[in-house]
N, C-alpha and C positions, 0 to 999 in steps of 0.2 A: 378599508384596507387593513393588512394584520398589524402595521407600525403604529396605525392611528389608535387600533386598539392597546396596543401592546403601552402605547405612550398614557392611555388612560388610564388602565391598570396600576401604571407607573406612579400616576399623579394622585390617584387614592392611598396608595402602599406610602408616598410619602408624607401625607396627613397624616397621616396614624401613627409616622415613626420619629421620635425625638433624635436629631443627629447627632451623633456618633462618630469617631475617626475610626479605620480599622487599627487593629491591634498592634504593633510592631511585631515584623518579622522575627521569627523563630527555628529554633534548630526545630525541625519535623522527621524523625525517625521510619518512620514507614511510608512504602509507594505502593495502590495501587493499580495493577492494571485488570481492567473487567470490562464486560461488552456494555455497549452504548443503549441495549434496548431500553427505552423508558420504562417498560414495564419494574425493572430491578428499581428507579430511585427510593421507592420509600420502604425498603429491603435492607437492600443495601450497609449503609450505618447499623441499623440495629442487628443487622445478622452477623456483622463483624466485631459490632461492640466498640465502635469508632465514634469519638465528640467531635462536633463540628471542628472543623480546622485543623484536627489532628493527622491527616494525614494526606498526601497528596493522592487524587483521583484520575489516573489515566482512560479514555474510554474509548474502545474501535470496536468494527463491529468483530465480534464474533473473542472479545479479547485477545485478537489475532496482531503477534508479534513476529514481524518480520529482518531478515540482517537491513540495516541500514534504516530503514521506515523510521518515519517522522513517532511514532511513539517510543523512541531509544534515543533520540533528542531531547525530546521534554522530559528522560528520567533521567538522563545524563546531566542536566541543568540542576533538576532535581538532588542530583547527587553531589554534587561540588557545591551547588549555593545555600542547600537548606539542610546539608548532613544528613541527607537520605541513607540508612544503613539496610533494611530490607524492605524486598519487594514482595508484594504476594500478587498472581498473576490466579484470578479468581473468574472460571466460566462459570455458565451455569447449564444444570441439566435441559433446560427445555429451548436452548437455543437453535433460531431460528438457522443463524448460519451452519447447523451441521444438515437442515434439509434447503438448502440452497437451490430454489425456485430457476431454473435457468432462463427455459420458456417464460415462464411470468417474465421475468425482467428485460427479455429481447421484447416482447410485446407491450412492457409500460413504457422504452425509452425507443422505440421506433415510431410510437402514438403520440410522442413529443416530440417527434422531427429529428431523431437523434440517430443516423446509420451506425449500424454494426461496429465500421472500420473506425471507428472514433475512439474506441477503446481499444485500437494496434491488436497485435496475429497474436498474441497470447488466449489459450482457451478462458471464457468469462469466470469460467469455475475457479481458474488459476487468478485471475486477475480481482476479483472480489474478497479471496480468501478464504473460499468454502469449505469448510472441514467434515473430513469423515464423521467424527463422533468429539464431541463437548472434552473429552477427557483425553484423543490425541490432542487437541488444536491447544490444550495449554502445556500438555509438555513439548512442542513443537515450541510454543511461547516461552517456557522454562529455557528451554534449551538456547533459542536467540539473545534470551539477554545473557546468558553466559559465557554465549561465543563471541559477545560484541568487544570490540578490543578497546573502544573509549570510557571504559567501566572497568572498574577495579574488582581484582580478582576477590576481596573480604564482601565482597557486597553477599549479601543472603536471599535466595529467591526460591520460593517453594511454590506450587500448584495445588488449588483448590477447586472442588467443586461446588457450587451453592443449589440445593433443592429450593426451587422457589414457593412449593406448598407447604413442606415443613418450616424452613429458612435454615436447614442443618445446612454445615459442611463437612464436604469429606476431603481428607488429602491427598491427594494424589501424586505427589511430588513432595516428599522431603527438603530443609534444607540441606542435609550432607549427604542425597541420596541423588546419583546418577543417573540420569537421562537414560532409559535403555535403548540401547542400541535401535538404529534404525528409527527411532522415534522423533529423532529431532528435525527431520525432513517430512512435510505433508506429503503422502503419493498423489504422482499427478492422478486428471479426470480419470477416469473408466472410461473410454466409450468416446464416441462424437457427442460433440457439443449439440445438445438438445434444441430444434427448432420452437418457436410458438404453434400451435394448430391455428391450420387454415379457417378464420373466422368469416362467415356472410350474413348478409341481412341487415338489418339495423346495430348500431354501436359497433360496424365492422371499423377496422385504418380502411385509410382510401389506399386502393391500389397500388402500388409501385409504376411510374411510369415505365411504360414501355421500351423496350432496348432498340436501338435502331440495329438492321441487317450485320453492318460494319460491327456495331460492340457486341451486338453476339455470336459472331463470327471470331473478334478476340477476345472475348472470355472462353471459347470453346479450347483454344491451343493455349491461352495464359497458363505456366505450368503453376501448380500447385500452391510452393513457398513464394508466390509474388504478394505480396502484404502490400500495403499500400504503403511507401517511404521506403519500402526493403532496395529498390533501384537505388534511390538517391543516396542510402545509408552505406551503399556498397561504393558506391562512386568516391563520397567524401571519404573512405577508408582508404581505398587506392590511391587518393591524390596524396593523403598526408605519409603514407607508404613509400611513395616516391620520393618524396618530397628532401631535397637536398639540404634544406633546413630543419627539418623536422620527423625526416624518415626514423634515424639513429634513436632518438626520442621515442617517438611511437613506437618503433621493436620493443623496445625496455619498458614500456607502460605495456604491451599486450602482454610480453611475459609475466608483468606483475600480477595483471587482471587474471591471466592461466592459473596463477597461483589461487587464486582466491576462489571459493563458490561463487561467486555471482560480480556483478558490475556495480551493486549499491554496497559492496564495503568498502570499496574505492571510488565512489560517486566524484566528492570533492577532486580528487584527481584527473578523471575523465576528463571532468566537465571544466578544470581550469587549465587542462591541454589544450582543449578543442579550443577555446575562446582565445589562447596567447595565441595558437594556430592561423584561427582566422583574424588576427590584429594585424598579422606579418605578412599572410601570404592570400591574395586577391582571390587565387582559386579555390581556396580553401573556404575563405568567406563566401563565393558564392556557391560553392557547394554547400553549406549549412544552411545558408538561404532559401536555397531551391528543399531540404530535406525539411525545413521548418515549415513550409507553404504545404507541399503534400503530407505532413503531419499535423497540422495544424498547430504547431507549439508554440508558444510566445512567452515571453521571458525566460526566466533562466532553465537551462536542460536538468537541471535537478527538479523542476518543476514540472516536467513531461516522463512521467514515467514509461509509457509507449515510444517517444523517440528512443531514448539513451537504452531502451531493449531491443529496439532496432541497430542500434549503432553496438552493441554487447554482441548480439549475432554476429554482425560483416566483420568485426575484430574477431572474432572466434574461426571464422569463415579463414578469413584473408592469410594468404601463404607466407612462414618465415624467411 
């Protein structure tokens, strides 16, 4: 097993090391954010010219920075507890995520039992973070933590690109140079979301069981936008709509959400309506019930990014 080894490795590395306390916390001046491939660790520092510990290390794929996403958390902690003053949000040219494989990845997570609808009605392309080219996806990056409102306006963020055969960089984002226009939004896909090809023979997936008469008969009239939760996500919106506790409320929270781009700059707010919601009113609780089971989600809805995009649509949908 990999722990057994990982623990052996473990116990060698600590033969050979006289212990040590780590260092007392320190103000650390610079954040990076750069992509997760392994191939950049041992790049990385030396292309930056960075000594161990000196700087905090953010890493998603594709150095892909989103409003609200869990790596605007960890700079945001970053920035109040360790005096984070700038950030440099570093891709690199030969990243994988600007040729984002779509087929490949429907064919490696449906050979581990994994359907489609598991990752909700957003195209995979949208939902991975697949970027046009190395050098949109970080001024899209640039641009996020800019607009993020739990971040102070002095903070310093420029974009870089790292050649990974020379180890040069180049800039591509100043820090007092503006996003241009149109840049700070990825375009969505091109096109239908790409199938895998039909494989047979040996090393083929096994089949898809067969539809009975009746389910192919209603998938034939199923219209279009039926997502799997999209029902139930409509339903819980109308209940809390009517809702003689909770209507007034909710109108005021979807104008805020109208106000905003998206439903994760206001996550925290959604997600502690919906929960007082369902504390107070039966219907409401078992509305989020029944949308948790056909979404599969379990713990908290900041934790289910496919619900609470379900639930951003029927608010978007649902009449003032």
């Amino acid at each position: 097993m990999f722990v057994e080894e990982i623990l052996a490795r473990n116990r060698a590395y600590v033969l050979g090391r006289a212990p040590r306390p780590l260092a007392p916390p320190s103000q650390i001046d610079l954040a990076v954010i750069t992509c997760y491939d392994p191939r950049l660790d041992e790049l990385l520092h030396p292309a930056l010219g960075l000594e161990e510990g000196k700087a905090f290390l953010i890493r998603t794929a594709g150095a892909h920075v989103e409003a609200g996403g869990d790596p605007l958390r960890s700079l945001a902690l970053a920035v109040y507890l360790f005096g984070v003053r700038q950030v440099a949000v570093v891709g690199h040219a030969g990243c994988r995520m600007a040729a984002f494989d779509t087929a490949a990845f429907i064919d490696a997570f449906r050979r581990r039992g994994v359907p489609r609808e598991a990752f909700g009605p957003a195209d995979l392309r949208a939902w991975a973070g697949a970027l046009p080219d190395p050098r949109r996806g970080v001024l899209a990056s640039v641009a996020a933590i800019r607009a993020t409102p739990f971040l102070p306006r002095d903070l310093s963020v420029c974009g870089l690109i790292l050649d990974e055969s020379s180890g040069a960089l180049e800039m591509t984002q100043a820090p007092d140079q503006a996003v241009p226009e149109g840049a700070a939004v990825l375009p969505p896909p091109a096109g239908p979301e790409p199938e895998p090809a039909v494989k047979t023979g040996r090393g083929a997936p096994p089949p898809r069981p067969a539809a009975s008469a009746a389910v192919s008969a209603s998938a034939a009239v199923r219209p279009a936008d039926a997502s799997p939760g999209l029902e139930p996500a409509r339903s819980l919106v109308r209940i809390l709509a009517a809702s003689a506790g909770w209507g007034r409320d909710f109108k005021r929270l979807r104008e805020e959400l109208a106000r905003d781009a998206g439903p994760l700059t206001r996550l925290q707010d959604l997600e502690r309506f919906i929960q007082k919601a369902a504390a107070d009113s039966k219907d409401v609780a078992q509305a989020l019930d029944r949308l948790r089971r056909e979404t599969r989600a379990t713990g908290r809805l900041s934790d289910a990014p496919a619900l609470l995009e379900l639930l951003w649509r029927s608010i978007r949908e649902a009449q003032p």
